[in-house]
C-alpha positions in Angstrom: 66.1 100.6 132.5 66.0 98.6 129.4 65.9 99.4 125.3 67.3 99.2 122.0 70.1 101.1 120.0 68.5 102.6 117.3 71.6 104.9 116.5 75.2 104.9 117.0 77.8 107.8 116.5 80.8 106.7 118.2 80.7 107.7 121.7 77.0 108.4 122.1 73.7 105.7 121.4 69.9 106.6 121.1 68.5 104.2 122.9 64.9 103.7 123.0 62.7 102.4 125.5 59.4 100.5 125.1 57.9 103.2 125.7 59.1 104.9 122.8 61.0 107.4 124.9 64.4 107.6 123.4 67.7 108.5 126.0 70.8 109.3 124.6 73.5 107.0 126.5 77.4 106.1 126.7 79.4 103.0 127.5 80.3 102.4 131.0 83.8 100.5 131.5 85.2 97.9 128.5 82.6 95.6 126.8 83.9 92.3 125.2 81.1 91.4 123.2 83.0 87.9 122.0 86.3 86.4 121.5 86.9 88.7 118.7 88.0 92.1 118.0 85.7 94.6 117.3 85.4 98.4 116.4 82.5 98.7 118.3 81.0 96.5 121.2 77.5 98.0 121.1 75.3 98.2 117.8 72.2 99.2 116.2 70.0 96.7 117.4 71.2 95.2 120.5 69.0 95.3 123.3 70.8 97.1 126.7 70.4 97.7 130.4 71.2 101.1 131.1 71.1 103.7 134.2 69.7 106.7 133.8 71.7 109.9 134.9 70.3 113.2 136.8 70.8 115.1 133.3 68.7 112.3 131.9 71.1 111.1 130.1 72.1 107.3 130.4 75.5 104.5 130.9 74.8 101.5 129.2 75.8 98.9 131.7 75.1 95.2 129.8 74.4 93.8 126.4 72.1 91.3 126.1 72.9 88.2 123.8 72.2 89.1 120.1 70.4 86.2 118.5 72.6 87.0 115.2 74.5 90.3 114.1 76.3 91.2 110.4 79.9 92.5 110.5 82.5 92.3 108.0 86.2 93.2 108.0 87.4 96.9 109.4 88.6 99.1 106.4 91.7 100.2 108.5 92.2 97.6 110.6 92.4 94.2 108.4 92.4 91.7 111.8 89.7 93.5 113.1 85.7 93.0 112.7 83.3 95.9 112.4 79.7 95.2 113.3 76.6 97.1 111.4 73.9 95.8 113.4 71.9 93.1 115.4 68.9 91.3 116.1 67.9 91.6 112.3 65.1 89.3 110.7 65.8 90.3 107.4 68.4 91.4 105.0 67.9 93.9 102.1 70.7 94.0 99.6 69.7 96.4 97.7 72.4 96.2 94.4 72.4 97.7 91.0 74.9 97.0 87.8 76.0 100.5 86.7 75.4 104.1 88.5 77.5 103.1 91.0 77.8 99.0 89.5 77.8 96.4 92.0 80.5 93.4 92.0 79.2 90.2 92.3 82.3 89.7 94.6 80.4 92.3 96.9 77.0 90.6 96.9 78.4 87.0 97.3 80.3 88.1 100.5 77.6 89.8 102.2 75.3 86.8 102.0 78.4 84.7 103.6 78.3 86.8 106.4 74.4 86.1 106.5 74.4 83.1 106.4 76.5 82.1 109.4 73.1 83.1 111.4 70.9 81.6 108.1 69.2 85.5 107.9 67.1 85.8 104.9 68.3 87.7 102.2 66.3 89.2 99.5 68.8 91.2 97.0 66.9 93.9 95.1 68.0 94.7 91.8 67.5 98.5 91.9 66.8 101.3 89.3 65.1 99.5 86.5 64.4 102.3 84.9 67.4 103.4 83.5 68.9 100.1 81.7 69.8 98.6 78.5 68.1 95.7 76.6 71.7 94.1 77.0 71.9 95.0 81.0 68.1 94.1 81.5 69.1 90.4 80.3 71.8 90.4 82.8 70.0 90.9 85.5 67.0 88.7 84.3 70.2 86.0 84.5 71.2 86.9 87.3 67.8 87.0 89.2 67.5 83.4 88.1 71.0 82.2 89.1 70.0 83.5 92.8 66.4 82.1 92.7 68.1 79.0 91.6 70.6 79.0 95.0 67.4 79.7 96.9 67.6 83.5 97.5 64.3 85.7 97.0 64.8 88.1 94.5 63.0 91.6 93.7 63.6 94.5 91.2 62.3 97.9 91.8 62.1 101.2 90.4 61.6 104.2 92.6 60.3 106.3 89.7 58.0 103.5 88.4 56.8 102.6 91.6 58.2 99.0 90.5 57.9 96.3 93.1 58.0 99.1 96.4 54.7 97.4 97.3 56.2 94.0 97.9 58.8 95.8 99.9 56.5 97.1 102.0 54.5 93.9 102.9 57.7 92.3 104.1 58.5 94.9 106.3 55.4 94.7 108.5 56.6 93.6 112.0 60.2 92.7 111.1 63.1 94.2 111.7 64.4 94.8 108.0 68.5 95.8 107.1 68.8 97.9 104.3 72.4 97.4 102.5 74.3 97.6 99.6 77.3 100.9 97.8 76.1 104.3 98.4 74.3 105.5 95.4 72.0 102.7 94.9 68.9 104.0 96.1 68.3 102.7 100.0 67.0 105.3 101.3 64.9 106.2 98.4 63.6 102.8 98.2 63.0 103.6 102.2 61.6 106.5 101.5 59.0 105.3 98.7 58.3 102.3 101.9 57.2 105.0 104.3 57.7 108.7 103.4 57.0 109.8 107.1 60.8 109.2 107.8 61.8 111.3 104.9 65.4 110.1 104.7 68.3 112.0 102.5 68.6 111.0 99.1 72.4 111.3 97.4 73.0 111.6 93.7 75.9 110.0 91.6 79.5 111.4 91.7 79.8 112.4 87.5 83.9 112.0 87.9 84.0 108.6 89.9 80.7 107.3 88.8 79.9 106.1 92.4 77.2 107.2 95.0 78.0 109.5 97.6 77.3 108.9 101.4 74.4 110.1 102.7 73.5 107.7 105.4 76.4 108.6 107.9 75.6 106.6 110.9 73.7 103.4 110.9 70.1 103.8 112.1 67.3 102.3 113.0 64.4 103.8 112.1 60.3 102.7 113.1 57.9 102.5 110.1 54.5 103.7 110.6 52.6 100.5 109.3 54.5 99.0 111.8 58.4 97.6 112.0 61.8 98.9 111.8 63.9 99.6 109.0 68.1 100.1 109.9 69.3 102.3 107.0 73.0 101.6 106.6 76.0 103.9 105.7 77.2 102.6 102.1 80.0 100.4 102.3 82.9 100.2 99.6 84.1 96.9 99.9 82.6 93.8 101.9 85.8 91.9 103.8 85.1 88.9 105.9 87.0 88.1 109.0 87.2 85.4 111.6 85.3 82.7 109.3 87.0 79.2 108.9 87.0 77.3 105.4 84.8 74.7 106.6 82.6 77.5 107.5 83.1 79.3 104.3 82.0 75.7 102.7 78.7 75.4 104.5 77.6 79.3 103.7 77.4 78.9 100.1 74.0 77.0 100.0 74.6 75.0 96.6 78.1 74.1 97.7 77.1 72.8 100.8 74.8 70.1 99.1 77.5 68.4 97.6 80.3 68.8 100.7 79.1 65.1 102.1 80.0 63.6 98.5 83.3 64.2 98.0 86.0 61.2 98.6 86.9 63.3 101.8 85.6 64.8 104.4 87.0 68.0 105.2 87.4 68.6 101.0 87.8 72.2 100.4 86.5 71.8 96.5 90.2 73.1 95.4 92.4 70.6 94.1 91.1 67.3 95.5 90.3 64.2 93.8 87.1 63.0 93.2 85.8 66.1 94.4 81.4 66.3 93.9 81.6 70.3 93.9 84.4 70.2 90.9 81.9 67.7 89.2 79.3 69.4 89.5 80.4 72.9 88.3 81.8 70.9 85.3 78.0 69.9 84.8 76.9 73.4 85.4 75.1 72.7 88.6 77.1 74.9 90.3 77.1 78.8 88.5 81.0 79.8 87.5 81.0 83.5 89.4 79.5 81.6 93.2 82.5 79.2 92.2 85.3 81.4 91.7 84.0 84.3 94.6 84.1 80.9 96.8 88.2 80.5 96.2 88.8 83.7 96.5 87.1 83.9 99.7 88.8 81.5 100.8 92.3 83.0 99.2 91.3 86.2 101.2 92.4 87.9 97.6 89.6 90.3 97.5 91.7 91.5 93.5 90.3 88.3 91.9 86.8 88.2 92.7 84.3 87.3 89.8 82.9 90.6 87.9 79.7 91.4 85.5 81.9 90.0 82.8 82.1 86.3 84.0 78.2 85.5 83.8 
């Protein structure tokens, strides 16, 4: 029989069929997925062969190739990769700048790791409601300095009903990853999307000022005006793993414009001469933050990565 993870606990998948049937299934025998490491060889998302047992339960027996997948770097294990999920058309980062605050280290990592498989990203700019003049005109500069790379960009308000509409529409018949620290609003925004799946909201820890997890396991979840949504567990920090610096080069889209004009090929925009990337951040072509998260990417020092402060 064949289907698709839609949930993952550890040692047990939901898989569903076409049908809609959903069987609850293990691994049978070691799965190497790639050449790398991984915490987990089967994800939301991949598509599986499995056999179906007498107590109608299931072994999933093959993995079929994933057209892309997101991982980043384990928390415990710092050489090994953790993947979230596969098979996405779309990414959601859904991010907000105080109750929890998200780094701009944070957001520019995660659309490195989406852009190895070029998956569209659309960062939301969540909770509108409850800003400053001051913050409001940070975000209004940084929703232009991601237009301006190419990135779509939306802000919503749950409690306004602020841009949940759009949302919607571009869910229809997708396969849509919702992402970003617990306590920005996912799974209300996913809620507000389709209330059918009725999803657990968190609230903000008052002594750490950071969202609490609700989401435990990453799940995939159908909408009723048709697609999925995969509602992911919040993640703390964003590592990457396994990437290259000429890789790390071609994923940040207004860097990779200029890498063919510099005096040498394989330039890493660091310290050579007559470097076009240098030039153009000098002429403010290229924004200071993408800069400075792009050498500390490829550093791998996760303590110097550019903050609200630096836009």
């Amino acid at each position: 029989m064949t289907g698709t993870i839609t949930k993952s606990t550890g040692l047990w998948y939901d898989v569903q069929t076409k049908t809609g049937e959903v069987i609850l299934c293990r691994l049978r025998g070691k799965f190497r997925t790639d050449q790398n490491k991984n915490t987990n060889p089967a994800i939301v998302g991949d598509h599986v062969v499995f056999d179906l047992e007498k107590d109608n339960t299931g072994y999933i027996t093959h993995i079929e190739k994933r057209k892309n997948y997101i991982d980043r770097k384990s928390t415990k294990l710092s050489k090994i990769n953790h993947l979230i999920a596969a098979n996405i058309d779309q990414v959601f980062l859904v991010v907000t700048i105080k109750e929890p605050r998200t780094s701009l280290g944070f957001i520019d990592r995660l659309l490195v790791a989406c852009e190895g498989f070029r998956i569209p990203v659309c960062i939301i700019f969540n909770k509108m409601d409850i800003y400053s003049s001051k913050e409001l005109k940070i975000i209004d500069y940084l929703s232009q300095l991601y237009i301006s790379i190419g990135y779509e960009v939306q802000k919503t308000s749950v409690l306004k009903n602020e841009g949940i509409s759009y949302i919607k529409k571009r869910t229809i018949g997708r396969v849509s990853l919702f992402s970003g620290h617990s306590g920005v609003g996912k799974s209300a925004i996913i809620n507000a999307i389709d209330p059918e799946l009725n999803l657990k909201v968190g609230e903000i820890s008052k002594f750490h000022n950071k969202g609490k997890h609700t989401t435990t396991f990453t799940q995939m979840f159908p909408l009723s005006h048709g697609g999925f949504i995969i509602d992911t567990p919040g993640i703390k920090e964003f590592g990457l793993i396994h990437y290259s610096k000429e890789e790390i080069r071609d994923y940040f889209p207004e860097i990779r414009i200029y890498n063919n004009m510099c005096r040498f090929n394989n330039c890493c925009h660091i310290n050579e001469p007559h470097c076009a990337v240098k030039k153009a951040l000098e002429e403010g072509k290229i924004p200071a933050s993408r800069y400075l998260n792009y050498i500390a990417i490829l550093e791998a020092d996760d303590m110097k990565l550019a903050d609200w402060q630096l836009v």
